[in-house]
Every structure is written in structure tokens, then in C-alpha cells.
N, C-alpha and C positions, 0 to 999 in steps of 0.2 A: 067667825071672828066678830059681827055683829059690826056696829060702830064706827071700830078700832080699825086705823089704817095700819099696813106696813112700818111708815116710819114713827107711827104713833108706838108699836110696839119695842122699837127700837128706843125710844126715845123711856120708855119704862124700863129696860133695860142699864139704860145710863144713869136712867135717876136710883137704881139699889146702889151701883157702884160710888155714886155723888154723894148718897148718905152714909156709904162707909165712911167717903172722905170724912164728913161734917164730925163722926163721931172718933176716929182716929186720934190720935197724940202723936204718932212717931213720922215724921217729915217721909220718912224713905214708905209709907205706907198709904201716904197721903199721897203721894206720888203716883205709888201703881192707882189706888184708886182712881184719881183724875185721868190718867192717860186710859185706865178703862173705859171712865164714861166718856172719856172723846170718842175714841173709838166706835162707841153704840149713837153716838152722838152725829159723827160724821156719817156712818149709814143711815139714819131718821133723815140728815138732812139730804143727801143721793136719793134717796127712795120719797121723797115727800112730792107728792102730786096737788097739792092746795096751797096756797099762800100762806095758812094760816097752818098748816104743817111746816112747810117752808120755813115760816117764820119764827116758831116755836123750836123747831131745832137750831138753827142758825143763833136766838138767843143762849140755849143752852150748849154748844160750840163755844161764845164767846162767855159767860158764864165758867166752866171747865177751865178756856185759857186761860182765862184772866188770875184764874185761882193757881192753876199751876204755877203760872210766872211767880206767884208768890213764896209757894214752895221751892222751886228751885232755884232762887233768890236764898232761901233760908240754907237750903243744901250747899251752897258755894258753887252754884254749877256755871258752866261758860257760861259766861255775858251774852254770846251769840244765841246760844240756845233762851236765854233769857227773853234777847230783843225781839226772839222766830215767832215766841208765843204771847209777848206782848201786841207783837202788829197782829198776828190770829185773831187774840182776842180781839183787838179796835176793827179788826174786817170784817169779822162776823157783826159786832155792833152796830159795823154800817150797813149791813144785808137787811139785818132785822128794820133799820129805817126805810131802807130801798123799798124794800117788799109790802111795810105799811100805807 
């Protein structure tokens, strides 16, 4: 595997799924892609043993949610599920400051 950590692998993982996001049009597609790359996203950040893994997933955790919320904002989805993935995002936001 040379390099590359665990969660660094994951974290490559998340970003194919991120750039479906980016190239998508249909709300309901941008969805699954974002809840993929959390998904790969939150394992990078469990599995990261460096700070700078650590911190690297953590930004792209909050990155994901922040993008979500906007999609399901666009989707009319509960407000709740709204506000879950706005504070994700701002807590992962604050990890990534914690950890620098």
C-alpha cells in the first residue's frame, strides 16, 4: 500500500463518490452521492491514526454535510434532518480547528 494509510484510502473512496456529486443535476442523485461519500468519509475519519489524517477526513465529513444540508433543503426534506446535518457539518468544522 506504500504511503497510503487506511483512512487515506477511504478517504479516496469518498472523494469518486463527491465528484459524482459535483457532476450530477438531479437533487435525489446528489443525495445518494453525498450520503456515500460520508459514509467513506466517516470510516477515513475512525480509522485515521495522524492528525493530519484526522484532520483531512474531519474537513471532508464537514465538507459532505454542509453540501448535503443544501440538498435536502432543495428536496423539502424535515427541517430536523436539515438542522442534524448542519450542526455535523459545524462539528466536524470545529474538529478540523481542534486538531490543527
Amino acid at each position: 500500500m506504500g504511503d497510503k494509510t487506511v483512512s487515506h484510502g477511504w478517504r479516496e473512496k469518498g472523494n469518486i463518490s463527491y465528484r459524482h456529486f459535483m457532476v450530477s443535476d438531479s437533487p435525489e442523485c446528489q443525495k445518494s452521492y453525498l450520503e456515500s461519500a460520508l459514509r467513506s468519509y466517516y470510516r477515513a475519519y475512525e480509522t485515521a491514526e495522524s492528525s493530519k489524517d484526522k484532520s483531512s477526513a474531519a474537513k471532508n465529513c464537514a465538507m459532505a454535510a454542509w453540501r448535503l444540508t443544501t440538498v435536502l433543503s432543495q428536496l423539502d426534506e424535515e427541517t430536523k434532518l436539515c438542522e442534524f446535518r448542519f450542526r455535523e457539518a459545524i462539528g466536524y468544522f470545529s474538529k478540523v480547528l481542534l486538531i490543527c
